[in-house]
LOVO-975350 format. One record per residue: residue in three letters; x, y negated, z of N, C-alpha, C in turn. Coordinates in pm, whole numbers, plus 50000, padded with zeros to 5 digits. Each point is the difference from the previous one (the first is absolute). Layout:
N
ALAXYZXYZXYZ...
//
This chain:
375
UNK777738951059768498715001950064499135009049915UNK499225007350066499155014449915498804996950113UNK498724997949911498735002150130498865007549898UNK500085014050021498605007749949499745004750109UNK498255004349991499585007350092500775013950062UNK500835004049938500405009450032501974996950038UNK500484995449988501084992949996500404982550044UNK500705000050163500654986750004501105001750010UNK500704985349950501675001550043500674987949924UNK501004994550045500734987850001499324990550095UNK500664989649965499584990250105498924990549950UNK499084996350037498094998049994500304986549947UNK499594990049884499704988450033498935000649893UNK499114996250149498525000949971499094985749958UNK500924991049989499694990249860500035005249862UNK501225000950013500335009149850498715015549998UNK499445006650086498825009549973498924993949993UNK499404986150071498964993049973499854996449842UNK500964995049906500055000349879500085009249894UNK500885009850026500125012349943498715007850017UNK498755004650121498555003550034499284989649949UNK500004987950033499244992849958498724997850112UNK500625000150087499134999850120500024984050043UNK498944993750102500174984950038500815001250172UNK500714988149997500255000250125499044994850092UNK500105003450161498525004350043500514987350061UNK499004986049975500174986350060499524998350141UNK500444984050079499724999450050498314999450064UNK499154996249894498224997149962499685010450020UNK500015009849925499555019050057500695001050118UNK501145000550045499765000850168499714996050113UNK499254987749950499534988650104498545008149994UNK499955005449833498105001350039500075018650072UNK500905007050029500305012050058499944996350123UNK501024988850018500164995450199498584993650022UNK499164997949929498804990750052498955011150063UNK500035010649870498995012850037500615007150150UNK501095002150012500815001150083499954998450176UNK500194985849948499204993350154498914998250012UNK498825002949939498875007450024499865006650053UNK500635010250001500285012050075501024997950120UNK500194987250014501095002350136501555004749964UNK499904997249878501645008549987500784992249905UNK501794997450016500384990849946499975005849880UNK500754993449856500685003249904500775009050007UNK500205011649939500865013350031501324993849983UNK500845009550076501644996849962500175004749915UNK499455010849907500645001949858499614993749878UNK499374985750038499114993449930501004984049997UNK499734995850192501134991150015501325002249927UNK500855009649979501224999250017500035003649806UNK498875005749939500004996149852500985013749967UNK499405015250076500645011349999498775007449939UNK498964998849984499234996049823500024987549956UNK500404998649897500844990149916498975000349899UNK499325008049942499544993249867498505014749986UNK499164992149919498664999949976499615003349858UNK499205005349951498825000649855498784995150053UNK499334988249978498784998350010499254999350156UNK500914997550075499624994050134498824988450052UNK500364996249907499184986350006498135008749955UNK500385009849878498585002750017499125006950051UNK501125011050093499305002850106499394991950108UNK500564992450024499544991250126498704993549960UNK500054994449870499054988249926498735010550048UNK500295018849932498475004150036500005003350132UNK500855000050044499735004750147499304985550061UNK499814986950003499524989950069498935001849915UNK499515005449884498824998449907498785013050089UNK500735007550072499395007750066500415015349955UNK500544998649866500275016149894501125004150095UNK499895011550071501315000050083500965011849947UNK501454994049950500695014549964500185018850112UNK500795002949941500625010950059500925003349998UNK500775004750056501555004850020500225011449946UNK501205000249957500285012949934501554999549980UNK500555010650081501615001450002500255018650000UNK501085004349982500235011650029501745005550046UNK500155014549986501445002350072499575018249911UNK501104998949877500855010849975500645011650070UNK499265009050094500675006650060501195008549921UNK501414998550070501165007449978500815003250122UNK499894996050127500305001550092499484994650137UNK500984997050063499394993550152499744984649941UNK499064991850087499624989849981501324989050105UNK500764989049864500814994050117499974987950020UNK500124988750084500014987450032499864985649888UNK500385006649860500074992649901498215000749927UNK499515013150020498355006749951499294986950077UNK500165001950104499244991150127499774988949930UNK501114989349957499294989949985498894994349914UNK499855010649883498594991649947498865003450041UNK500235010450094498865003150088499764994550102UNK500704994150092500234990250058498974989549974UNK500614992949892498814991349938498745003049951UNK499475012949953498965003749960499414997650121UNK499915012250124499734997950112499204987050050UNK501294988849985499784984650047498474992449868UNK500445005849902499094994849880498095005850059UNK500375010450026498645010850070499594990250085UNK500924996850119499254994850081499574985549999UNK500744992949944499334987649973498694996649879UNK499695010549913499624994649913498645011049994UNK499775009850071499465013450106499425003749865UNK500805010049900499875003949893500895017750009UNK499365005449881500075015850012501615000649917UNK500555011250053501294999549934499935018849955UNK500355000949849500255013949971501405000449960UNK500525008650068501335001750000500235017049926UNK500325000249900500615012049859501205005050044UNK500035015450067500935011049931499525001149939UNK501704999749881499995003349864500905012349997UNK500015011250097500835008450025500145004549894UNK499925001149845500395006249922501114988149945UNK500234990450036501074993649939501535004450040UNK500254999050089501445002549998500805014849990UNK498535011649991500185012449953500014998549835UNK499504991249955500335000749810501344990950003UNK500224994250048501434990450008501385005650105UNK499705009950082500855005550029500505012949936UNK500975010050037500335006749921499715011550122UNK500484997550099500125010950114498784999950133UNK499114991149948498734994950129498585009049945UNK499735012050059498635008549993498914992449989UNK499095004949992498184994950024500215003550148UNK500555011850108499635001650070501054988250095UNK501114997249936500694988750108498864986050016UNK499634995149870498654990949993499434998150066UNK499195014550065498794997850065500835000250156UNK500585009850023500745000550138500294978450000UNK500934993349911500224985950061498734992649980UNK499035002049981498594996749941499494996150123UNK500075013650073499185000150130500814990650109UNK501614998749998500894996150075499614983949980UNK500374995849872499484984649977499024993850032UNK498645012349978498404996150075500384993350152UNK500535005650096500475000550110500394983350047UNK501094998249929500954985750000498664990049985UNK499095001649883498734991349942499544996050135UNK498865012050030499185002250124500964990750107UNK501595003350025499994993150141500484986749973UNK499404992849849500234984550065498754993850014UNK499045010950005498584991650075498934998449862UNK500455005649918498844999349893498235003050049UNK499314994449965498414997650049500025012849918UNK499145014950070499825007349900499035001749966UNK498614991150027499054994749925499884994649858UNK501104991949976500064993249926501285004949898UNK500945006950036500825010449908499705008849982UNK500665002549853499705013249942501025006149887UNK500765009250106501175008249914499285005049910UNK500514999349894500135009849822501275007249997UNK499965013650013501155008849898499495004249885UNK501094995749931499895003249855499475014549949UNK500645012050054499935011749982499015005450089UNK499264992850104498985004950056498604990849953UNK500064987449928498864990549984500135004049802UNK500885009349957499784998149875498995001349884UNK498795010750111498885000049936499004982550005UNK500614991750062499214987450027501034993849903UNK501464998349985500234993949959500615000849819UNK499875011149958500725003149898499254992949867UNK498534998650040498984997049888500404983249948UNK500004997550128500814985149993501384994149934UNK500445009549982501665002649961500285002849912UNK499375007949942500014998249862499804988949914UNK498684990850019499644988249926501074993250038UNK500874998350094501214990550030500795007149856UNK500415010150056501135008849917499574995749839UNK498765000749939500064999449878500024987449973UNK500114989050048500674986649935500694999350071UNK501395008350021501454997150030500515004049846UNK500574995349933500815009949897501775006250051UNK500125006949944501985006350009500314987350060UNK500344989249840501074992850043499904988650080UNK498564995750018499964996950152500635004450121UNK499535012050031500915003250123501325001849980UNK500365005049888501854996249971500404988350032UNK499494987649965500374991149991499974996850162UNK499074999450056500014997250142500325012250139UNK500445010649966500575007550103501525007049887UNK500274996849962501205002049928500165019549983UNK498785004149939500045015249967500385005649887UNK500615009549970500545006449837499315011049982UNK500225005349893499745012549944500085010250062UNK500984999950138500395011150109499015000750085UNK498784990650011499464996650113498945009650038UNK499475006450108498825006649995498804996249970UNK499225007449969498574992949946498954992450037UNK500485011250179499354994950112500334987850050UNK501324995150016500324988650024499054985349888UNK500475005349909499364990349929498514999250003UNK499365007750024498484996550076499664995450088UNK501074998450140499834999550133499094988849986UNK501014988849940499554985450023498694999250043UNK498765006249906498874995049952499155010750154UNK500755003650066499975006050145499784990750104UNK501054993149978500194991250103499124987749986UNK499304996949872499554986949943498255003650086UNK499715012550033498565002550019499324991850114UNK501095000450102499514999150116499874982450002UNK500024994249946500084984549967498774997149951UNK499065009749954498625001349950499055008850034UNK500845008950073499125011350046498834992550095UNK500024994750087498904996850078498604992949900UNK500614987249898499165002349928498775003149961UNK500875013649950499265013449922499015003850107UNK500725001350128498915008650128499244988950004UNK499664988049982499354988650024499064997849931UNK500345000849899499194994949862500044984749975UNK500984994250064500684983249961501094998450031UNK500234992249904501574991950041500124997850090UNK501445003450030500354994650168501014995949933UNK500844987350082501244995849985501035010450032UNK501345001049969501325013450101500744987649991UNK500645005150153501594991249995500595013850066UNK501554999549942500675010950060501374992050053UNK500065007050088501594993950109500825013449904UNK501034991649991500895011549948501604999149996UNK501025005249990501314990949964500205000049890UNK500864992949920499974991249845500525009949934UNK501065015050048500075008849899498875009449965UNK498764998550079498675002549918499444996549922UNK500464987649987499124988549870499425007849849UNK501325007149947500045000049863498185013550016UNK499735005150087498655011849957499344991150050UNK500114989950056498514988450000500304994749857UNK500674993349956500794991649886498715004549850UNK500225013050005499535008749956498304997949964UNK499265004650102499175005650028499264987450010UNK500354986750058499604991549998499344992049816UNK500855006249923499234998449873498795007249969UNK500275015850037498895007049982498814999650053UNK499644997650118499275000750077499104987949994UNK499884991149949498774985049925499385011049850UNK500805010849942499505002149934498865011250014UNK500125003950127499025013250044498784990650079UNK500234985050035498964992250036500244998250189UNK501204999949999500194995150138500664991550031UNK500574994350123500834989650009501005001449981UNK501494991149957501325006450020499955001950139UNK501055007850044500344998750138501274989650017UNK499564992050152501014994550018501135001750069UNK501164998350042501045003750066500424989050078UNK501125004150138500944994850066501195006949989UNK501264998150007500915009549975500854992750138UNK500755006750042500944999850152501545001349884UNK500804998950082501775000949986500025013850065UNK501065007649989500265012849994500724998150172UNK499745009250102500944999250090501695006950022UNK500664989649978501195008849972501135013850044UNK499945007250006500765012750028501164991650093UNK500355013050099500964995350095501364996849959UNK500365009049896501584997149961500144991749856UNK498524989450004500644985849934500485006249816UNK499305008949946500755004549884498814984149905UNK499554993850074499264992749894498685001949935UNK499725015650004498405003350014499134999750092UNK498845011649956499034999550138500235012650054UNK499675002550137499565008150094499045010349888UNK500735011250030499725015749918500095014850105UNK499625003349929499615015250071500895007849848UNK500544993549943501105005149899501164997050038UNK500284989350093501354996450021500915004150114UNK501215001250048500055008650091499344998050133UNK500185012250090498674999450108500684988550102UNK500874997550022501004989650080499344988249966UNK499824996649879499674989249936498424997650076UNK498955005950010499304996650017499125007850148UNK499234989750057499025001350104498555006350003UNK499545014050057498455003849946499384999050129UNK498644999850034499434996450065500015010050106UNK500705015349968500085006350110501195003050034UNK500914991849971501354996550072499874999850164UNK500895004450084499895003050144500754985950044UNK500164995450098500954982250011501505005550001UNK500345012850051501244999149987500505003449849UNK499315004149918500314999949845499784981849954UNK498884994050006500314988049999500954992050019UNK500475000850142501384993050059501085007549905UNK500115012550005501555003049924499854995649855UNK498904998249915499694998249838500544984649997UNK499884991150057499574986050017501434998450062UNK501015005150104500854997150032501215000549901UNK499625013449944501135005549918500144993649871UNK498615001249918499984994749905499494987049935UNK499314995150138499314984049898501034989949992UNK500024999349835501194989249941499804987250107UNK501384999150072500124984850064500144984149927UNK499574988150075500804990849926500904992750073UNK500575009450092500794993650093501284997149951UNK500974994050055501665003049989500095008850055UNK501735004349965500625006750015500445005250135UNK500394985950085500315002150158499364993650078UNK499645004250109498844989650071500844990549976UNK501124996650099500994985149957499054993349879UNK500105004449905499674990849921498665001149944UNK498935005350035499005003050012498884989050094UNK501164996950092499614989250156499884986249909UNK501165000149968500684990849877498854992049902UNK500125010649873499154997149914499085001349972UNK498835011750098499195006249986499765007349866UNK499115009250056499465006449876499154994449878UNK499625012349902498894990049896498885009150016UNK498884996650059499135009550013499035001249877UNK500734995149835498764998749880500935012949966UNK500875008950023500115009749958500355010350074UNK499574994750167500035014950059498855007050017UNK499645011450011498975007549968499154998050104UNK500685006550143499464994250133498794993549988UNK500834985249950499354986250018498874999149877UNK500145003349895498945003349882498795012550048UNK500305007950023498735010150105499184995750090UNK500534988350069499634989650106498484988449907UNK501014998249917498824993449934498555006349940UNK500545012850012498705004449958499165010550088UNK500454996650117499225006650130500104993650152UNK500874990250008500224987750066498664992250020UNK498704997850022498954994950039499964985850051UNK501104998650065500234985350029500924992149942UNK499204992749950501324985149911501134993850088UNK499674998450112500584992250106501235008950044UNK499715013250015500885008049999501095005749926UNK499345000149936500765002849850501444990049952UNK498954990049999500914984549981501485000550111UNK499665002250114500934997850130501015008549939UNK499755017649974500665011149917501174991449923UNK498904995849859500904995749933501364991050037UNK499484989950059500984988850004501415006650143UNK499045005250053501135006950116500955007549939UNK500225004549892500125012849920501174991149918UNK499404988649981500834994249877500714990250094UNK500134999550064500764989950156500975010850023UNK499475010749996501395009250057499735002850201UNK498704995750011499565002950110499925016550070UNK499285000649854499125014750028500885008149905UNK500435013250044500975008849909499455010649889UNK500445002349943499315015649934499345010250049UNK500595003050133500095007850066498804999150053UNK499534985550066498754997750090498715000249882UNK500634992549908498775000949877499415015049965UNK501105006650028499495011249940498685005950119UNK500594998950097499275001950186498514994549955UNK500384985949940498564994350043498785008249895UNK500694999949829498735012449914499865011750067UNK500965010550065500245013550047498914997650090UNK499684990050097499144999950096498774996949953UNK499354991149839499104995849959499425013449921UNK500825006149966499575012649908499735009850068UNK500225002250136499985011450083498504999350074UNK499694982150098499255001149976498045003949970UNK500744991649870499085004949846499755009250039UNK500785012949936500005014349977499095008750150UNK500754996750081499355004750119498574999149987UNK499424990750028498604996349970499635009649855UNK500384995949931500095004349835499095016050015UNK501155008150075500075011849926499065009450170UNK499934990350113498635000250055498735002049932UNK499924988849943498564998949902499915012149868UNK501135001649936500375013649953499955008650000UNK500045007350132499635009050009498355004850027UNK499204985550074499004999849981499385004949895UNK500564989349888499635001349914499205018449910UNK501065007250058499555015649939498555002349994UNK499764993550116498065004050008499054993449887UNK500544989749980498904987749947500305003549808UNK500685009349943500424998149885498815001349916UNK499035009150077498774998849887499244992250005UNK499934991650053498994986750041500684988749903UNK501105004449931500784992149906499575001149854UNK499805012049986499935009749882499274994349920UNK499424994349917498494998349869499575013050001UNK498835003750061498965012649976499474989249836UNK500015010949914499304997149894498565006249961UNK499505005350150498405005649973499454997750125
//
């Protein structure tokens, strides 16, 4: 198993990363007091909450404590443009989204488009901004309030944010970040600054404020280590730590044991402007089964749906428990085949997408109503 921000791969056991991060697992008490705010609002407990597909927390508990005290946090997540935005991006936005609306708080969401151009070898400034604008897109069509959001690019907000970044940057030392993003002597310079990039926007409002605000950021757990980070520094510039949720990685179609990449092959994975008949053939061809071998014995023994992919994708876009449940056990009865399993996501993801990339295209108009004007 390997989990850096920039690198997943082997097979996840995310007990063993709760200890190794040092993160808490996110209990049942914090999600009773999430489902309470929740149904306030008329709306159950999220399914990526129920089903414990964010798994684990920093300091949960003290967001909430100020949020009932009246101090209300803010959200703060972001997305690395390097390519198309795909089905695995979605989910901590997903939850951000859901976090927005129950808790009716501002969310700034950071391109850091200069990151994966100092960490790639072959990705321009100008590929950046081209997936910059593409990712804006995906944001906008899951309904973000654009009152209350406010995109930051790095390379376009850097006169707002660089002043800030520095005071991060100068209580990072070297072997700090060696130690926690595993960098050598080969490394670029730029890379090794990024961090204190990414640490801004967790305080930036803040600064525009002139008080503490609480941050919680939705994120997945191979982000941890530049919160990990930054979370020391940042009490020392006189703000709050920020707190976190971290999600499980959604897994790639051909089952290699990592997450869903825009590095891994394109078969492997689903983007939001996939057409349904690319869907159906990606998902037919390649999502690892857990079926047998011959229906005969498939009828027989049924399948195991804890390691077919199908049935794991299901869980994390599947909306209904009741449904889901029937899935499973039909699946593992030997009721329901591979074949149909695959039918039933191909039809849940399609759709999604349909709607999806409706609102998407909308989206083109509304991008500056997203933007942070900084005058």
């Amino acid at each position: 198993m390997k989990v850096t921000p920039w690198e997943v791969s082997g097979t996840i056991d995310y007990n063993k990363l709760i200890k190794e991060f040092g993160v808490s697992k996110l209990d049942d008490s914090l999600l009773e007091r999430i489902g309470k705010r929740a149904k306030e609002k008329g709306l159950p407990l999220h399914h990526l909450l129920r089903r414990k597909i964010f798994f684990a927390h920093r300091d949960m508990k003290f967001i909430l404590d100020e949020y009932d005290k009246g101090d209300h946090f803010f959200l703060y997540t972001g997305r690395a443009p390097s390519g198309h935005t795909h089905m695995g991006h979605l989910v901590p936005w997903l939850l951000t989204k859901y976090l927005q609306d129950i808790f009716d708080v501002e969310l700034w969401f950071q391109f850091p488009d200069e990151e994966k151009f100092l960490f790639k070898e072959n990705l321009t400034l100008e590929d950046t901004e081209k997936y910059t604008r593409e990712n804006m897109l995906d944001i906008i069509a899951l309904g973000f309030d654009p009152k209350k959001t406010h995109f930051i690019v790095d390379t376009l907000h850097a006169g707002l944010m660089y002043k800030e970044a520095i005071k991060v940057a100068k209580k990072i030392t070297f072997s700090t970040a060696k130690a926690a993003f595993g960098f050598n002597s080969d490394q670029n310079i730029g890379a090794i600054f990024y961090t204190a990039m990414q640490a801004v926007p967790s305080f930036l409002p803040s600064i525009l404020k002139k008080r503490k605000i609480p941050c919680l950021i939705p994120h997945a757990i191979d982000q941890d280590p530049h919160f990990r980070v930054s979370r020391d520094v940042i009490p020392k510039l006189g703000h709050y730590k920020p707190a976190s949720i971290q999600c499980r990685f959604l897994p790639d179609l051909s089952s290699r044991g990592g997450k869903m990449s825009t590095s891994v092959a394109e078969h492997a994975t689903i983007y939001t402007t996939d057409s349904p008949q690319e869907v159906k053939k990606k998902i037919n061809k390649y999502a690892f089964s857990g079926g047998k071998d011959s229906l005969e014995e498939h009828r027989k023994h049924g399948g195991n749906p804890d390691i077919d992919i199908s049935y794991q994708w299901l869980t994390f876009f599947e909306e209904d428990d009741k449904k889901l449940e029937k899935i499973y056990h039909d699946y593992k009865s030997g009721k329901l085949t591979s074949g149909e399993l695959k039918a039933i996501l191909i039809e849940k993801l399609n759709i999604f997408l349909k709607d999806h990339q409706k609102k998407r295209e909308q989206a083109k108009k509304l991008i500056d109503k997203f933007i942070f004007k900084t005058h």
